[in-house]
C-alpha positions as CSV (number, residue, x, y, z in Angstrom):
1,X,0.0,0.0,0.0
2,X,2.6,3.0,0.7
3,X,4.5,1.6,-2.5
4,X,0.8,2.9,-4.1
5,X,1.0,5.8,-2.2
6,X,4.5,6.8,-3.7
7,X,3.2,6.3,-7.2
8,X,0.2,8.1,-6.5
9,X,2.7,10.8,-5.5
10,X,4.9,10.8,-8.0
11,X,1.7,10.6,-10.6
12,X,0.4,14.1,-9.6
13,X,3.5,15.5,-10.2
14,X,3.1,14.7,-13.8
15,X,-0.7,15.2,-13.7
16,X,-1.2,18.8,-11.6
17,X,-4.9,19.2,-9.9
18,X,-5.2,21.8,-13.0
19,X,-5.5,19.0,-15.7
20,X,-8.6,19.4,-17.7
21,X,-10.3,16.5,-18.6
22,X,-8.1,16.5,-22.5
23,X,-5.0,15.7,-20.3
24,X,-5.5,11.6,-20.5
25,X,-3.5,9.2,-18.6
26,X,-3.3,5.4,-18.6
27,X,-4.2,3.6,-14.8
28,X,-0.9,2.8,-14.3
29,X,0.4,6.0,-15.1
30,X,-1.7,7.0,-12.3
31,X,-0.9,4.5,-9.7
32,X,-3.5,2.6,-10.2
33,X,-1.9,-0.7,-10.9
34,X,-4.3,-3.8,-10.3
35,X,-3.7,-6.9,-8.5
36,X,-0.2,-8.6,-8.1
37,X,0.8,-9.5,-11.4
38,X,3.2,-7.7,-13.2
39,X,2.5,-6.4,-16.9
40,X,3.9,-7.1,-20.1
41,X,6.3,-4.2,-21.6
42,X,3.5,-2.5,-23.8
43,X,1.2,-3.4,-21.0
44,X,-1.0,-4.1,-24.1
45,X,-2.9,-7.7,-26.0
46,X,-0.1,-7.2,-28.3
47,X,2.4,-8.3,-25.5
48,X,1.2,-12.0,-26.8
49,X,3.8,-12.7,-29.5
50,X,2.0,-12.4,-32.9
51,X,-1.4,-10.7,-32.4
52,X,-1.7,-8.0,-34.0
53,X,-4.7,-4.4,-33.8
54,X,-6.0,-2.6,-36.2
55,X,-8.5,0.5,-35.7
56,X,-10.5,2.7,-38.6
57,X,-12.2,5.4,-36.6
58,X,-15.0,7.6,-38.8
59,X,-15.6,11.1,-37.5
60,X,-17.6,12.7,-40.0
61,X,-19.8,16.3,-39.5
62,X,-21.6,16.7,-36.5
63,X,-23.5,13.0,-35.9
64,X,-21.1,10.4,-36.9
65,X,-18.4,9.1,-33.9
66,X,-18.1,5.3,-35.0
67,X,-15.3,2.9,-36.4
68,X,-14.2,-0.7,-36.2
69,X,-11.3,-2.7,-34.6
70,X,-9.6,-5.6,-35.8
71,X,-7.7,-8.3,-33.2
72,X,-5.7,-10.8,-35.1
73,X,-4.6,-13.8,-33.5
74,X,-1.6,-14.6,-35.9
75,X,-0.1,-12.7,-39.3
76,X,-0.4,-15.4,-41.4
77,X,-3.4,-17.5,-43.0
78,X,-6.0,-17.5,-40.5
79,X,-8.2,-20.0,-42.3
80,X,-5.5,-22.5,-43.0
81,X,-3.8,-22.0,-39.3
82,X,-6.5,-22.1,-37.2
83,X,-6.4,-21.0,-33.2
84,X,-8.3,-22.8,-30.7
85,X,-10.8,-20.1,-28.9
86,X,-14.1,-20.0,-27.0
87,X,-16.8,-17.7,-26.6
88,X,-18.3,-16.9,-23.2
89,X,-21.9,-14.9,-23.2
90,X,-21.9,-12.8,-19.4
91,X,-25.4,-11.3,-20.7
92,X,-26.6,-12.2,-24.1
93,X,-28.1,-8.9,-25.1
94,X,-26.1,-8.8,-28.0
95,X,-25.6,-9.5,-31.7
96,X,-22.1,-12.0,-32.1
97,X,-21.5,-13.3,-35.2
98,X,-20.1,-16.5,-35.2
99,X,-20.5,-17.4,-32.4
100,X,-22.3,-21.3,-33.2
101,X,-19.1,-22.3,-34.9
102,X,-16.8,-21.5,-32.4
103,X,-18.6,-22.9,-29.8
104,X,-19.0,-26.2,-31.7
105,X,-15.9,-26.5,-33.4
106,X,-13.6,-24.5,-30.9
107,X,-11.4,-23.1,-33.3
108,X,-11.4,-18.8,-34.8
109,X,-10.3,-18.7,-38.1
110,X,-10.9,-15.2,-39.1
111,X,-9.3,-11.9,-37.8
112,X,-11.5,-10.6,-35.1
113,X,-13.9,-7.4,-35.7
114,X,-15.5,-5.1,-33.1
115,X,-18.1,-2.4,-33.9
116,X,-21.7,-0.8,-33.9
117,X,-24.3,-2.8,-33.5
118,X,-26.0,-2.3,-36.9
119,X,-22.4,-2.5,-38.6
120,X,-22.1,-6.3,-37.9
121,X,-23.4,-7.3,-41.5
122,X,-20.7,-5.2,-42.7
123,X,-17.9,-5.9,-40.5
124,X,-18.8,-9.6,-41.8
125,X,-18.7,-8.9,-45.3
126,X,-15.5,-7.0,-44.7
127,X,-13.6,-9.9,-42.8
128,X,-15.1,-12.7,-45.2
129,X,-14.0,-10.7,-48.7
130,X,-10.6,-10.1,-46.5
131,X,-10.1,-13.8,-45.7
132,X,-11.1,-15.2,-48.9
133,X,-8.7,-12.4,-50.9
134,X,-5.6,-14.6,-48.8
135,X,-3.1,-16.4,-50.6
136,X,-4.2,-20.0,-50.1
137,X,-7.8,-19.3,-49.7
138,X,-8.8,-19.4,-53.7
139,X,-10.8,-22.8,-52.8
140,X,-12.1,-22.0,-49.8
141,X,-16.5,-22.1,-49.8
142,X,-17.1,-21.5,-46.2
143,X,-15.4,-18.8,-43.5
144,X,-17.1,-18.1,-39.8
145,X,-16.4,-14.1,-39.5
146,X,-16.2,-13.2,-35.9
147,X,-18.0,-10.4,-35.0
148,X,-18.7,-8.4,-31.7
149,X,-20.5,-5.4,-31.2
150,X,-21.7,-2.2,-28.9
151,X,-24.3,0.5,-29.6
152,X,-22.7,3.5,-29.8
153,X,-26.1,5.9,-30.5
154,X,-25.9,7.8,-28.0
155,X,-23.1,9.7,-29.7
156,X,-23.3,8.3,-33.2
157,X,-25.8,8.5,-35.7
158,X,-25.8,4.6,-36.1
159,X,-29.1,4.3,-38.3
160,X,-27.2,6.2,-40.8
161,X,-24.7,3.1,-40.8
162,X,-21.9,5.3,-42.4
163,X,-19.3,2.1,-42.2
164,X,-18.8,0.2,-45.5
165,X,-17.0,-3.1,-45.6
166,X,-14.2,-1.3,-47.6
167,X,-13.6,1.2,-44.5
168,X,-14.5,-2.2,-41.8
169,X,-11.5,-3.9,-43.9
170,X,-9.0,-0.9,-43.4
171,X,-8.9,-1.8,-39.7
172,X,-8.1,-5.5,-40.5
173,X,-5.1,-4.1,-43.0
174,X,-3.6,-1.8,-40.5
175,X,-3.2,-4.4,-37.7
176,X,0.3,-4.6,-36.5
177,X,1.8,-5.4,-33.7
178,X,3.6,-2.7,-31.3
179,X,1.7,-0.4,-28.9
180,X,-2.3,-0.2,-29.1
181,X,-4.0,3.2,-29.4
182,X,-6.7,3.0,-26.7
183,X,-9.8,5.5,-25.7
184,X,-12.3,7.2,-28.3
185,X,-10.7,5.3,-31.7
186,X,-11.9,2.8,-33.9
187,X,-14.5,0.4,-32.6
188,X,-14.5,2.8,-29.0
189,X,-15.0,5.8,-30.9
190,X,-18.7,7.0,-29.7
191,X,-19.2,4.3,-26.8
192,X,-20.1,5.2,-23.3
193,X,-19.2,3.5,-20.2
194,X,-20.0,4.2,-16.6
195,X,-22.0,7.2,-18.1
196,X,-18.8,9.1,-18.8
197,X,-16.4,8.4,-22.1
198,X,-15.7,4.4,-23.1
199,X,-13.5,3.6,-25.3
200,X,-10.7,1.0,-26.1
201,X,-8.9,-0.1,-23.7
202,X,-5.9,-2.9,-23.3
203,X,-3.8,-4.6,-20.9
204,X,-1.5,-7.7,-20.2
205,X,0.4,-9.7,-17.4
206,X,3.2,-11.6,-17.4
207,X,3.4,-14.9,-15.7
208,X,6.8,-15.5,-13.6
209,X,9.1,-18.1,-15.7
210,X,8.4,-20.8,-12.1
211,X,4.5,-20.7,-13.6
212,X,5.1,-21.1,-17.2
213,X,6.1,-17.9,-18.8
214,X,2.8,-17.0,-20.2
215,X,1.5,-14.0,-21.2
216,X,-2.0,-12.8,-21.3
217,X,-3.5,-9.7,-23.0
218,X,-6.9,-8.4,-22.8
219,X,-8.8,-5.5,-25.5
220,X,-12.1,-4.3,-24.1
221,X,-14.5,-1.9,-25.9
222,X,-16.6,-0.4,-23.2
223,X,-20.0,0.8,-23.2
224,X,-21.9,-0.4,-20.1
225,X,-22.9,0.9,-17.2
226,X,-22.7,0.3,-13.3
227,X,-21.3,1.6,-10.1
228,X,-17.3,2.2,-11.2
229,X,-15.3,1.3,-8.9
230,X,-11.6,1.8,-9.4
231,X,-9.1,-0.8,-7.6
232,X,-11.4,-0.6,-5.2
233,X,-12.4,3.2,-4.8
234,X,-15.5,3.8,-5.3
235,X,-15.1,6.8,-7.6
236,X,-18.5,6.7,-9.1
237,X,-20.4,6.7,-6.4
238,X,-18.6,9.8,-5.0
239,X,-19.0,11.7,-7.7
240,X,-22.5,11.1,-7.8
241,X,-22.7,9.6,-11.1
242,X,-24.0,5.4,-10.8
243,X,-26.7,2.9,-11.7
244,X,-30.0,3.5,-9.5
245,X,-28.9,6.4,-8.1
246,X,-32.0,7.8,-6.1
247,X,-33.8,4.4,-6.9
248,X,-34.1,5.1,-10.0
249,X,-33.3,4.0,-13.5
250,X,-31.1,6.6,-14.9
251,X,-30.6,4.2,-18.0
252,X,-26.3,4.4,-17.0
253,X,-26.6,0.7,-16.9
254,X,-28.0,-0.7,-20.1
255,X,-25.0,-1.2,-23.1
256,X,-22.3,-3.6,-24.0
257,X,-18.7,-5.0,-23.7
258,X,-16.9,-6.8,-25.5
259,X,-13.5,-8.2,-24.0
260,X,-10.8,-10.5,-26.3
261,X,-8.2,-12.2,-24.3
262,X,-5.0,-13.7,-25.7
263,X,-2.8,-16.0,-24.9
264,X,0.3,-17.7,-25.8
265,X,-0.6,-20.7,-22.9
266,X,-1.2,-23.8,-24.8
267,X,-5.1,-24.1,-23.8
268,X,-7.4,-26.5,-25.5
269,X,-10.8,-24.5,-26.2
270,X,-12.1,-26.4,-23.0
271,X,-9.6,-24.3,-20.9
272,X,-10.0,-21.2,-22.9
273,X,-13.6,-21.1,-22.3
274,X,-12.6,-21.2,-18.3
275,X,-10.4,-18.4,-18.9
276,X,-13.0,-16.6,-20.4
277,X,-15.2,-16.6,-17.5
278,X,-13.0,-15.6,-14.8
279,X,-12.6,-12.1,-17.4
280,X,-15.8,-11.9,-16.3
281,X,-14.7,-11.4,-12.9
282,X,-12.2,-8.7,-13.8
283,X,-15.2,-7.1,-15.5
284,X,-17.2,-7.3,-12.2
285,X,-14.3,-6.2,-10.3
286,X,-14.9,-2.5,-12.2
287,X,-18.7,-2.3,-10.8
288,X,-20.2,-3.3,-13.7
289,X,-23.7,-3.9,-13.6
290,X,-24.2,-6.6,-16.0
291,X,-28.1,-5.5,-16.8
292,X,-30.9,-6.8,-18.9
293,X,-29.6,-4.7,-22.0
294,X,-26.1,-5.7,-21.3
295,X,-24.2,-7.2,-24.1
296,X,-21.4,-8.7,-22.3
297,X,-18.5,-11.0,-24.2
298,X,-15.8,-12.8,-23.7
299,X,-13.6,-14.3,-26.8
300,X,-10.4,-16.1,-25.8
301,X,-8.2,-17.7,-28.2
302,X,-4.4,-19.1,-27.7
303,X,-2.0,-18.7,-30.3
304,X,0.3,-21.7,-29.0
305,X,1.5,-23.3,-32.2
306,X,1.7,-26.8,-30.1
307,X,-2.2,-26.4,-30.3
308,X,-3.2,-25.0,-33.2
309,X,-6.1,-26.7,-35.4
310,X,-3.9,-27.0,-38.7
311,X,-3.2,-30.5,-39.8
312,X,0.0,-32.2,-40.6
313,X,0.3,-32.4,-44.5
314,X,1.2,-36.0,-43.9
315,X,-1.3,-37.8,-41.7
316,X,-4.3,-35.0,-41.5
317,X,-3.5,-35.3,-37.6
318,X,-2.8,-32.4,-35.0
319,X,-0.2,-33.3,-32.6
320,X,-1.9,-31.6,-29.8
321,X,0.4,-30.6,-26.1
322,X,-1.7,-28.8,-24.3
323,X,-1.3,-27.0,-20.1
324,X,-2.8,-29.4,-17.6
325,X,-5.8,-28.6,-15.5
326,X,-3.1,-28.0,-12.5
327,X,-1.6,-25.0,-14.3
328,X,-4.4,-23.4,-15.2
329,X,-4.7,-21.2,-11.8
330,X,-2.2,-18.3,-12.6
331,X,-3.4,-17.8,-15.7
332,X,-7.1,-16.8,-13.8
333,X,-5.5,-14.6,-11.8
334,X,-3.7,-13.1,-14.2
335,X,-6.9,-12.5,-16.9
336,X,-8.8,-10.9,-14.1
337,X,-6.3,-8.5,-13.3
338,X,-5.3,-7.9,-17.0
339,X,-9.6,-7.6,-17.9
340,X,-9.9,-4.9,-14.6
341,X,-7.3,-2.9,-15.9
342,X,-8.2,-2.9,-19.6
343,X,-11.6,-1.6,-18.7
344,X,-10.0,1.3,-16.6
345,X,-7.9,2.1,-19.3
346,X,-10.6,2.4,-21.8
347,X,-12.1,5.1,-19.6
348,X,-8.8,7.3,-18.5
349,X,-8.3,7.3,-22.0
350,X,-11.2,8.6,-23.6
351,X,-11.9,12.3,-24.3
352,X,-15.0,14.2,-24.0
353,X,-16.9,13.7,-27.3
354,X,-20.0,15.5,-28.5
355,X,-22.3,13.7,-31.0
356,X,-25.7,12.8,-32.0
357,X,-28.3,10.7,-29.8
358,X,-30.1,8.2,-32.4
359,X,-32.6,8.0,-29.4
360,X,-33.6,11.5,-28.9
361,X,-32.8,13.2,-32.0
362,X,-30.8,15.4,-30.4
363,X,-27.2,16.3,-29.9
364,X,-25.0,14.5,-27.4
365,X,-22.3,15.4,-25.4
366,X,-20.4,13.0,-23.3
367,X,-17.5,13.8,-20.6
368,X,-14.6,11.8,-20.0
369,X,-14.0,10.8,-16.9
370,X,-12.5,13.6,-14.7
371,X,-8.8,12.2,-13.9
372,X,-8.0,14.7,-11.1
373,X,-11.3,14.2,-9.6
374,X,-10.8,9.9,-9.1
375,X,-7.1,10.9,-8.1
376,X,-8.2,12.6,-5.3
377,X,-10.5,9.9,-4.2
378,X,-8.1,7.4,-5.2
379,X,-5.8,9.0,-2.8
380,X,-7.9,10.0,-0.1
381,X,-9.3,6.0,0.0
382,X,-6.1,4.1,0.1
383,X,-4.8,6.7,3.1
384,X,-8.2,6.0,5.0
385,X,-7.3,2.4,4.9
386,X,-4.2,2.4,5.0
């Protein structure tokens, strides 16, 4: 605790009480750092060796804040090197594409596409035309696009659905490895969370070499609702601005979020479907709400080449060396940790953003989260219990 406290210190000497809310700062730049895991050196899903982001983000006049994001597991030829992945539905209020396949066949063979809810069509043609255009792929018939999705109307003009496949497509080109722009861009760009800014957000954690090495990375787009709660401050609440507040429905709640973990643990799709619950927890951790029009997702997928779903050119058999059951529990602790702080960094992030609401007709403006206001609570909590 007083290490947290001499961060914390040192944090608003970079970050004066003056800041404005454009002055952004990721958690950890902040002192807020967690659980007990330590993170990767881009603190990022790109820490796993080989995945790769891509945004698009579409500002255009005064109603459209939208884009797409694209996670790939691998840079080579998805179809015909296939990772072993698993979707886990926290609250099925929500439109996933692909999701049947993966959960029967346990396997993700496209690059992975967030965006707006009524983009999903488009995101799929974009990520099939994408897949099929691979060297390799001129035979292929079939290809399960994986698709997530939040509503971002109440800054974006989504009926207008001002994404094409060809822009959708951009963000699977760009993806590259290397640090991940986070807040308002591509698939975060008019999303809401908390009731102040979402965004994009990432983080990882690094398993000691004594438990395996491993790596974990997490990429959240936020846009739900709740009682935020930051490592354990209850920031929302003091400033006033939660779920049933009063009693009473404020509509803060409702929304979506979609989290992708990665990994470089060899898991079978059995193991990554247990990994993608306890993200749940890491979710939960933030005071999310989980609601009745919550859309809340988990895709987890392991780049391991020891368990990928390509067969051997000889015999049409995977040689298959997966982790045991028995060394499965750092790798919870570590996704819960890496999902908590993903979330929060989606939110310090994001910048205020004014838009259009699709469900009032009217224009929209929506703050970011005040960074100088949660440090003071963040630091006036941790010396009250300290």
């Amino acid at each position: 605790m007083k290490q947290w406290l001499c961060i914390v210190a040192a944090a608003m000497v970079l970050l004066p009480s003056t800041a404005s809310s454009d002055e952004r700062a990721r958690a950890r730049d902040l002192g807020v750092a967690p659980g007990v895991l330590m993170p990767g050196p881009l603190n990022a899903i790109t820490d796993v060796e080989g995945v790769r982001v891509g945004h698009v983000t579409l500002v255009k006049g005064s109603d459209i804040r939208t884009g797409a994001t694209a996670v790939l597991p691998h840079g080579d030829n998805l179809y015909q090197d296939k990772v072993p992945a698993a979707i886990i539905v926290g609250n099925g209020y929500g439109k996933l594409m692909g999701l049947s396949q993966v959960r029967e066949l346990g396997e993700i063979e496209t690059p992975i596409v967030l965006t707006n809810t009524l983009s999903v069509a488009d995101a799929a043609i974009a990520t099939i035309e994408w897949s099929l255009d691979q060297d390799g792929n001129e035979r292929v018939g079939s290809v399960n696009a994986v698709v997530g999705e939040t509503n971002d109307g109440g800054l974006n003009n989504i009926r207008k659905r001002a994404l094409t496949p060809k822009l959708i497509r951009r963000a699977i080109e760009r993806a590259k490895t290397g640090p991940v722009e986070e807040g308002g861009v591509g698939a975060g760009t008019g999303t809401r969370a908390f009731g102040w800014k979402g965004g994009i957000g990432t983080s990882s954690r690094e398993l000691p070499p004594a438990l395996g090495g491993y790596t974990i990375g997490v990429l959240v787009q936020s846009n739900f609702g709740g009682i935020l709660s930051v490592d354990g401050a209850p920031v929302g609440e003091v400033l006033g601005q939660f779920y049933l507040k009063e009693h009473a429905d404020k509509g803060d709640a409702d929304g979506s979020v979609m989290i992708v973990v990665a990994t470089d643990a060899p898991l079978s799709d059995r193991n990554l479907e247990r990994l993608g619950r306890r993200a749940l927890a890491g979710l939960a951790r933030t005071g999310a709400s989980m609601t009745n029009g919550s859309g809340d997702y988990v895709i987890a997928f392991s780049t391991a080449a020891s368990v990928r779903r390509t067969p051997s050119r000889r015999n049409n058999v995977s040689p298959i060396k997966e982790l045991p059951n028995n060394k499965f529990s750092p790798l919870s602790q570590a996704v819960i940790e890496a999902t908590e702080e993903a979330i929060l960094n989606s939110l310090f992030m994001a910048k205020t953003l004014e838009g259009y609401n699709t469900f009032t007709g009217a224009a929209s403006r929506i703050e970011a989260l005040p960074l100088d206001k949660a440090r003071e609570i963040l630091s006036e909590h941790f010396y009250e219990n300290e």
